[in-house]
C-alpha positions in Angstrom: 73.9 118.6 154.4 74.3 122.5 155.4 71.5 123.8 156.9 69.0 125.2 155.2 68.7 129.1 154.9 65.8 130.9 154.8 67.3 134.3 153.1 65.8 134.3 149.2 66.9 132.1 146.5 69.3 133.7 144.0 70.5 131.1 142.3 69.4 127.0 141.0 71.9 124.7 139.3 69.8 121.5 138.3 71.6 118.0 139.8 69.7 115.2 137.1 71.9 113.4 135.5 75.4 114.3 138.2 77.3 111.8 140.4 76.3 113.8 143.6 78.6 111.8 145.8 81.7 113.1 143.9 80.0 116.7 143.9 79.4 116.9 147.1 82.5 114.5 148.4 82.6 112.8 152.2 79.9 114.0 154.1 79.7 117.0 151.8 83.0 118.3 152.6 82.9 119.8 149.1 80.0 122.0 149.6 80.7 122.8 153.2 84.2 124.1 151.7 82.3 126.3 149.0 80.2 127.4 151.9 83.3 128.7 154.1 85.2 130.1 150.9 82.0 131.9 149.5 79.7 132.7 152.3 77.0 131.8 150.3 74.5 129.3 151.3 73.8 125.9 149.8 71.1 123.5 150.5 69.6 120.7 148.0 65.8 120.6 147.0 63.5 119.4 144.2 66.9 117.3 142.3 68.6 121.1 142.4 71.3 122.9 144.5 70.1 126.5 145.6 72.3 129.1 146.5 71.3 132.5 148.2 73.2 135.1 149.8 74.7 138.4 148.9 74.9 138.5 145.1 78.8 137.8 144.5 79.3 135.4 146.7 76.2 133.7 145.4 77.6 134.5 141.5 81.6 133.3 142.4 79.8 130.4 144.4 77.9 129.5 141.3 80.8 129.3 138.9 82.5 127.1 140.8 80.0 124.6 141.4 79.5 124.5 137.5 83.4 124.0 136.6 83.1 120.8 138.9 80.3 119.7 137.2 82.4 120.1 134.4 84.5 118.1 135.5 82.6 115.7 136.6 80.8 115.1 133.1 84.7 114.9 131.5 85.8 112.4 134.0 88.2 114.6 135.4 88.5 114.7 139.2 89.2 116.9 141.6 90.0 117.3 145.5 89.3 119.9 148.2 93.1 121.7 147.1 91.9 121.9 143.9 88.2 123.8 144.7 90.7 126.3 147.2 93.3 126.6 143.7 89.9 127.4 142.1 88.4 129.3 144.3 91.5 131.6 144.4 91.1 131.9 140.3 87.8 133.3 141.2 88.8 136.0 143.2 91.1 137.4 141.6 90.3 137.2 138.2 86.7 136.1 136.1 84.5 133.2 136.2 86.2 133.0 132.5 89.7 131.9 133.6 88.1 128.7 134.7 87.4 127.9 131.5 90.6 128.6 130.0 92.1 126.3 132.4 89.6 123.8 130.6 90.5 124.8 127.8 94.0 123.7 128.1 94.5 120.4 128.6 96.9 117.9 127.3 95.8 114.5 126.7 98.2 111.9 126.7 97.2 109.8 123.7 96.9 106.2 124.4 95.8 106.3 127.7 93.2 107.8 130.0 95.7 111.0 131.5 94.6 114.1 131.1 97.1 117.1 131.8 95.5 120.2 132.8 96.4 123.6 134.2 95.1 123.7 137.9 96.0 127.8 138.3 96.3 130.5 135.9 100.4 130.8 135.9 99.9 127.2 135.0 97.6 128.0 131.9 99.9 130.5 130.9 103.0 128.8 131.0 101.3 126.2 128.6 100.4 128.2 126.8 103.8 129.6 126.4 105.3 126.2 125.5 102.6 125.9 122.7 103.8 129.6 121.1 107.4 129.5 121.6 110.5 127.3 120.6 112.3 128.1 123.9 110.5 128.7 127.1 112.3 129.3 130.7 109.7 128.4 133.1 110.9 129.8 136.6 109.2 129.2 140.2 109.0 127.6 143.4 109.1 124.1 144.1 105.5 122.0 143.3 104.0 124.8 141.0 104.5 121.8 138.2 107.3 123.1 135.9 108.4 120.1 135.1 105.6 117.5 135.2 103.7 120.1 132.6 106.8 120.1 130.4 106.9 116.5 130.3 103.3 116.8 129.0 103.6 118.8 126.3 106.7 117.1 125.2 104.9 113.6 125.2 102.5 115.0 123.4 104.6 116.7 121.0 105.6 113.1 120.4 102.9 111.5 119.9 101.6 114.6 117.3 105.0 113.6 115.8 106.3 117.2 115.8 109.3 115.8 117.2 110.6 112.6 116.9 112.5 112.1 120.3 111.9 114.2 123.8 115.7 114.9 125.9 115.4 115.4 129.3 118.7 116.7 130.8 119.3 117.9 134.9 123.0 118.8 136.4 123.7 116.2 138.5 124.7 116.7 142.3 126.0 120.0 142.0 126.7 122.3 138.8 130.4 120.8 138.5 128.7 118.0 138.8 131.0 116.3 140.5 130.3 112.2 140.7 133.3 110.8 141.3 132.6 109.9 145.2 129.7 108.1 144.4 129.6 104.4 144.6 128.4 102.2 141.9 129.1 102.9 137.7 128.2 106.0 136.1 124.4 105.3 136.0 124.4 104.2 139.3 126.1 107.0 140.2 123.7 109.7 138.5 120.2 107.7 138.1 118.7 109.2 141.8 119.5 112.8 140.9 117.5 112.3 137.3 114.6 110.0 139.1 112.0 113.3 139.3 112.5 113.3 135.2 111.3 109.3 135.3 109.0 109.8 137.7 107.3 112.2 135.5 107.3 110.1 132.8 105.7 107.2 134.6 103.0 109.1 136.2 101.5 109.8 132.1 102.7 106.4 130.4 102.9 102.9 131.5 106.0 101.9 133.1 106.8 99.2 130.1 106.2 102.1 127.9 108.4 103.9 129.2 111.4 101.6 129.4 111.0 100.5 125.6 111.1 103.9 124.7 114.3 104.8 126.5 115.9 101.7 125.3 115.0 102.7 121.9 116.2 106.0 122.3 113.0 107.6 121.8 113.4 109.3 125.5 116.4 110.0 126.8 117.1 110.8 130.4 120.8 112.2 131.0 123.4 114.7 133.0 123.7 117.6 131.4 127.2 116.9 131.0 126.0 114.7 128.5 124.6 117.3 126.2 128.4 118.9 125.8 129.2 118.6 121.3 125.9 117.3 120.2 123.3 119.0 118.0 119.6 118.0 119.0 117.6 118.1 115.7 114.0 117.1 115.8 113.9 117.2 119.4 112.0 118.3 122.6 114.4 119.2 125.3 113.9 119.8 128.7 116.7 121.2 131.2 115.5 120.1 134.7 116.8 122.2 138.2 118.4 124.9 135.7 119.1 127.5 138.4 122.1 124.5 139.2 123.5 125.3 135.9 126.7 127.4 135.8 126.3 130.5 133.0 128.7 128.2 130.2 126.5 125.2 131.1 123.4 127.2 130.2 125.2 128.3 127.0 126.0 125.1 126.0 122.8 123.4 126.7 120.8 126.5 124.4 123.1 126.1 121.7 122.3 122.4 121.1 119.2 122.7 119.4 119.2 122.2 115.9 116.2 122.2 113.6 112.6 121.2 114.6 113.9 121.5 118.4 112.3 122.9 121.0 113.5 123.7 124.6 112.0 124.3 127.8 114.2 125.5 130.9 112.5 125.1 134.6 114.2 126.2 137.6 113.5 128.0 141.4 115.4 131.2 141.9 115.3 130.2 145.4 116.9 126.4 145.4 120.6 127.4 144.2 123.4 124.9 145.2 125.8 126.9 143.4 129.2 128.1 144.5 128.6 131.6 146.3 131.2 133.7 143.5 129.2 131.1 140.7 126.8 133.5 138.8 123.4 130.5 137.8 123.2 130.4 134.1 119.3 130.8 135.1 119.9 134.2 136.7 122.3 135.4 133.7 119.5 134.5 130.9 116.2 136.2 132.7 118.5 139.0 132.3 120.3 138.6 129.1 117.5 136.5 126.9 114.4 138.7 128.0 113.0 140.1 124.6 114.5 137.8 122.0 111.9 136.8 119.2 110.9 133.4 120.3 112.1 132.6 123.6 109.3 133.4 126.6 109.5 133.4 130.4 106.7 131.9 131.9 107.1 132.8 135.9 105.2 130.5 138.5 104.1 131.4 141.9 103.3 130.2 145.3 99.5 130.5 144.0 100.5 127.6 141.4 101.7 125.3 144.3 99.9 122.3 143.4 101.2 120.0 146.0 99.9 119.4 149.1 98.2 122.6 150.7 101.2 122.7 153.6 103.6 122.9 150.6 102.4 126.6 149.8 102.3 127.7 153.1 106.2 126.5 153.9 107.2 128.4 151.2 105.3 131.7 152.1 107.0 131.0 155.7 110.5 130.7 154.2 109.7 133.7 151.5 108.9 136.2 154.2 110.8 134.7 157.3 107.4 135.1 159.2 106.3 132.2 161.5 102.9 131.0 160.3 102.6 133.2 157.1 100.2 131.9 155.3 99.2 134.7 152.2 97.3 131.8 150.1 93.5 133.1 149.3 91.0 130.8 150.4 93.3 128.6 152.4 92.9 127.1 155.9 
């Protein structure tokens, strides 16, 4: 445990009843993280952890170590990325925004997942997709654009809101140009549409999956594919969209028909297109922005939600600085 200060006591959150193990994780690395983030102090005594030390610290410290015990008592877990992600909530915004990342979850009927915003750009875009038929969700690579739009569109199934979810990426390139490929068409364009099944598989069981794909329910495809059809009663998801050539984009919006709801994701940053090929991404922030309806819901290397390097190899890249590392909180 850390060792025990001997400034006063300015705050006592009661333990009875809280799996301290998963509290206080491996040889309390969790509270000796809160303890380097914070600067408060944290010792246990009497079946309660104390904190003293300046009086925000203490207070950020405090609100912290209540949303995990939050967690804990909702069987949600967490690891030491997610107390930095929280941590970083903290400091730049209330002990509130905590909550609202509580607040909004997705569970995945039928099974035990539940979906929740980790950041506040995460909560937001959510929130976003609940408001709005068509939402462009734009952002670097692991901020979870497309994982949480696979959420909301599984559950928008399940509510029965819509009765089948599309998932459409370019393949390869924007021309989408497959012809070099070995193997038949699926073959061909299955590894550049694996992220969308991964998704899928990481919130329903794989069987599920598969019998919902061969009945249609799901379906996984090019964007090609989307060219003369009207999606009615659908939730539609355009993958990679800053691949997407401006007519692409066009076409792909102008599929939905009633009940339909669409949500674009792409990275400014990641585009494989021709240098004279304007992305259809780039033309709609400009030419979309304002429309009754349609949102933009912009992620950030705060939302990174991968593995802690992740965020700091895109700050590198971002600023062209070796070793830039602008993440609050991080190590």
């Amino acid at each position: 445990m850390p060792p025990t200060d001997t400034s006063a006591i300015r705050r006592s959150i009661p333990l009875a009843g809280i799996d301290q193990l998963t509290l206080f994780g491996t040889q309390d690395q969790n509270l000796k993280l809160v303890e380097k983030l914070s600067g408060a102090r944290l010792i246990v005594r009497g079946g309660e952890l104390r904190l003293s030390g300046d009086a925000e610290p203490v207070d950020r410290a405090a609100a912290l170590l209540e949303h995990l015990i939050e967690l804990i008592q909702t069987g949600s877990g967490f690891d030491v990325s997610d107390i930095r992600r929280y941590w970083s909530e903290l400091e730049s915004g209330p002990a509130e925004s905590l909550a609202r990342l509580e607040a909004g979850k997705v569970v995945i009927r039928g099974t035990q997942k539940i979906i929740k915003p980790k950041t506040s750009g995460q909560e937001e875009y959510l929130r976003a997709m609940t408001r709005h038929d068509i939402v462009v969700g734009i952002g670097p690579a692991g901020t979870g654009k497309t994982y949480l739009a696979v959420a909301m569109a599984i559950d928008a199934l399940h509510k029965k809101t819509v009765r089948r979810i599309v998932l459409a990426r370019p393949a390869v390139e924007a021309g989408e140009t497959l012809g070099f490929l070995p193997g038949d068409l699926q073959e061909k364009v299955d590894p550049y549409l694996r992220p969308l099944y991964d998704a899928l598989e990481d919130m329903l069981p794989a069987d599920k999956v598969r019998k919902l794909i061969e009945s249609h329910v799901i379906e996984i495809a090019p964007l090609a594919y989307m060219r003369g059809r009207t999606l009615a009663d659908a939730f539609v998801i355009l993958d990679e969209a800053q691949n997407t050539t401006t007519n692409q984009m066009k076409m792909f919006l102008t599929r939905l028909g009633l009940n339909s709801r669409a949500v674009v994701t792409g990275d400014k940053t990641q585009i494989d297109l021709p240098p004279r090929e304007e992305s259809g991404l780039l033309q709609i922030e400009r030419i979309l922005r304002g429309i009754e309806g349609i949102a933009f819901a912009y992620l950030s290397t705060r939302d990174v939600v991968r593995h802690a390097l992740v965020q700091r190899i895109i700050d590198a890249y971002s600023t062209g600085a070796p070793g830039s590392d602008s993440h609050a909180g991080g190590e």
